[in-house]
N, C-alpha and C positions, 0 to 999 in steps of 0.2 A: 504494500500500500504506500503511498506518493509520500504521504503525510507522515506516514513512520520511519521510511528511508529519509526525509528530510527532518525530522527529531533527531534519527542515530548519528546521523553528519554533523548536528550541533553537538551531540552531546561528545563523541570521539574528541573534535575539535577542542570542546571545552576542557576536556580530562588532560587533554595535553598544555594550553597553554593556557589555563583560567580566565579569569576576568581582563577584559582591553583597556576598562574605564576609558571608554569613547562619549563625547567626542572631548577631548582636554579643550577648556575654555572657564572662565572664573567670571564669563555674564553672557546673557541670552544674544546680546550684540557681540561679545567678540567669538562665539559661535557661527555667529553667523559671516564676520567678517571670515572666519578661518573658510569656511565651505564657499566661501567664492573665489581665497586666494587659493588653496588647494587645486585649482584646475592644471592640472598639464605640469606640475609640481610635483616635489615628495615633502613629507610634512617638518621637514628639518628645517626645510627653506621659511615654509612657512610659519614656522616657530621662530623666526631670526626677522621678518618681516613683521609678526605682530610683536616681537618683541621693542621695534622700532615704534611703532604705534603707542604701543605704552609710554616710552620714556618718551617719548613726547607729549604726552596727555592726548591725543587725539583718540585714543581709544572709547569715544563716548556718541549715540547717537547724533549729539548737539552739534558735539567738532568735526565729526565727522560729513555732518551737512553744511557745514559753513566753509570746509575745507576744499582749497584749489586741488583741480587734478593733477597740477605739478607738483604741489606739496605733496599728496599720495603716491605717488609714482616716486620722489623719491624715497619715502619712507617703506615702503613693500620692493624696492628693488629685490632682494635676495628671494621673493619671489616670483619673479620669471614673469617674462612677458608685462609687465608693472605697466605699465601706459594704456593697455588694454583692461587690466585688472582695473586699474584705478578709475578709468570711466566705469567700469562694471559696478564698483562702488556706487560711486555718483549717482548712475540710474537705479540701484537699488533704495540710496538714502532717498532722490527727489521721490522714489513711490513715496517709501514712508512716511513722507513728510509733506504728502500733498493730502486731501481729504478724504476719506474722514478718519484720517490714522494721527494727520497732524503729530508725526515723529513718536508716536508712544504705541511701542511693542502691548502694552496690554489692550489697547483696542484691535491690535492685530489677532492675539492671541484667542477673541472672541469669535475668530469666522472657522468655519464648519473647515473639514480638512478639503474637501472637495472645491470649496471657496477659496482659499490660502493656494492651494495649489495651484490650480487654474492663475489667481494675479500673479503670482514668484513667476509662472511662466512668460509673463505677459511684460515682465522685462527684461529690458534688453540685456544682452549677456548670460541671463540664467535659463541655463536646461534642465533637465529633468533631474541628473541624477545630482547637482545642485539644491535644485527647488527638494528635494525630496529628502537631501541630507538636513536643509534647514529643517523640513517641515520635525522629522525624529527627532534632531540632536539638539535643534533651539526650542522645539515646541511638544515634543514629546509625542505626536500623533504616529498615528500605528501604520506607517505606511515606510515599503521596505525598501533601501536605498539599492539600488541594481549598477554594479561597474564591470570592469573588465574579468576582475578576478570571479565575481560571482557568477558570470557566463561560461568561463575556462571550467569553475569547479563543477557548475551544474550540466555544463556538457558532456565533459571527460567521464561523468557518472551515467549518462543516459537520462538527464531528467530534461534535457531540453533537443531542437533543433538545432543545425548550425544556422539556421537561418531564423532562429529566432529572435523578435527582436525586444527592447528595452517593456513596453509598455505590457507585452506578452509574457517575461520571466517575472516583472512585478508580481503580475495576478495570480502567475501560477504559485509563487513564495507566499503570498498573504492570502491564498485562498485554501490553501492546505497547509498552513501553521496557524497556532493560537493569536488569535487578534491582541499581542502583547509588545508593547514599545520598548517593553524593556529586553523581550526575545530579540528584536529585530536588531538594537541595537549591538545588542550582544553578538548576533550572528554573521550580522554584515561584516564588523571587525576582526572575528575570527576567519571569514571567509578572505577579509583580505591578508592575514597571516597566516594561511598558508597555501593563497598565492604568491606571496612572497617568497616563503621558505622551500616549497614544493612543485605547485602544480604552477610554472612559470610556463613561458613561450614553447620552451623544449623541457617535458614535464622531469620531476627527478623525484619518484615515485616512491623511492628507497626509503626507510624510516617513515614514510607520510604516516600520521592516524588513519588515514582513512584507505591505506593501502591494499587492506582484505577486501572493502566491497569492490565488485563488481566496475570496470571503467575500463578507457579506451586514452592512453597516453598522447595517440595521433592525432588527439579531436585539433579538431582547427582552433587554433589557438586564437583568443581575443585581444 
């Protein structure tokens, strides 16, 4: 059954490397700033980019809407691409901070998950698996973040297509796991340790937990 081969995946996962404590951030804003710098990154960079942010005081919904995109651009340099990031900011602060949010994350916090999801996509810059890391990691809704590693892992087992795509492996992960934010979150981080550590571009299968079931090393790599 779908549902129980995607349990035994978390649970092997879990037994090997515990708790991820995802997503690391000390407010529901530098959450969310990390999931945008996060794109096309690894998260060292973006630890050394919001580290910038801080010792600047910028790290606040307020500075951050008042803040030029050259000021951002230099401060998130160590995270890649920064000129593109830091508009990406910008259109995310002017949503916030246009009606009827007027810059306070708790009127945000009050729209349905299907509402919130829908605007995050509807600016510029943010995609899914973006809009989707906020919606979990800053907001706690039960909706599962879908990347490369979770495609590699759920293919190489037989649970998806190659030709599956983003909005398809969501459904299939939230629709046969417990509608639980704190599963997801938990899951999704394991899934990306160990693709990291295991199931990369050219898999290295050896030691993996999840080594006994059932998988195809040759899936096509995401």
């Amino acid at each position: 059954m779908l549902s129980e081969t995607l349990i035994d995946i978390h649970d092997l996962l879990y037994a090997r490397w515990g708790p991820q404590h995802w997503w690391p951030g000390e407010s529901r804003i530098e959450i969310i700033v990390g999931a945008i710098l996060t794109q096309n990154t690894n998260w060292r960079n973006v630890e050394k980019a919001i580290g910038n942010l801080k010792a600047a005081e910028m790290l606040s919904e307020q500075r951050l809407a008042e803040a030029g995109v050259d000021v951002l651009s230099a401060l998130i340099r160590p995270a890649g691409y920064y000129n593109i990031k830091a508009a990406r900011l910008k259109s995310f602060m002017k949503w916030l901070f246009d009606e009827p949010y007027c810059g306070r994350l708790e009127v945000v916090e009050q729209m349905s998950t299907d509402a919130l999801r829908e605007a995050l996509l509807g600016v510029k810059g943010i995609g899914r698996e973006t809009a989707d890391s906020i919606l979990l990691y800053a907001f706690g809704r039960c909706v599962f973040v879908v990347d490369a590693y979770t495609c590699r892992v759920m293919g190489r087992h037989g649970l998806i297509e190659a030709e599956a795509g983003y909005e398809q492996v969501r459904a299939l992960l939230e629709d046969n796991l417990p509608a639980d934010a704190v599963l997801f979150n938990e899951y999704h981080a394991l899934l990306v340790q160990v693709g990291k550590e295991h199931c990369r571009p050219t898999a290295r299968c050896a030691g993996c937990p999840l080594e006994h079931l059932p998988h195809d090393a040759n899936w096509p790599a995401w």
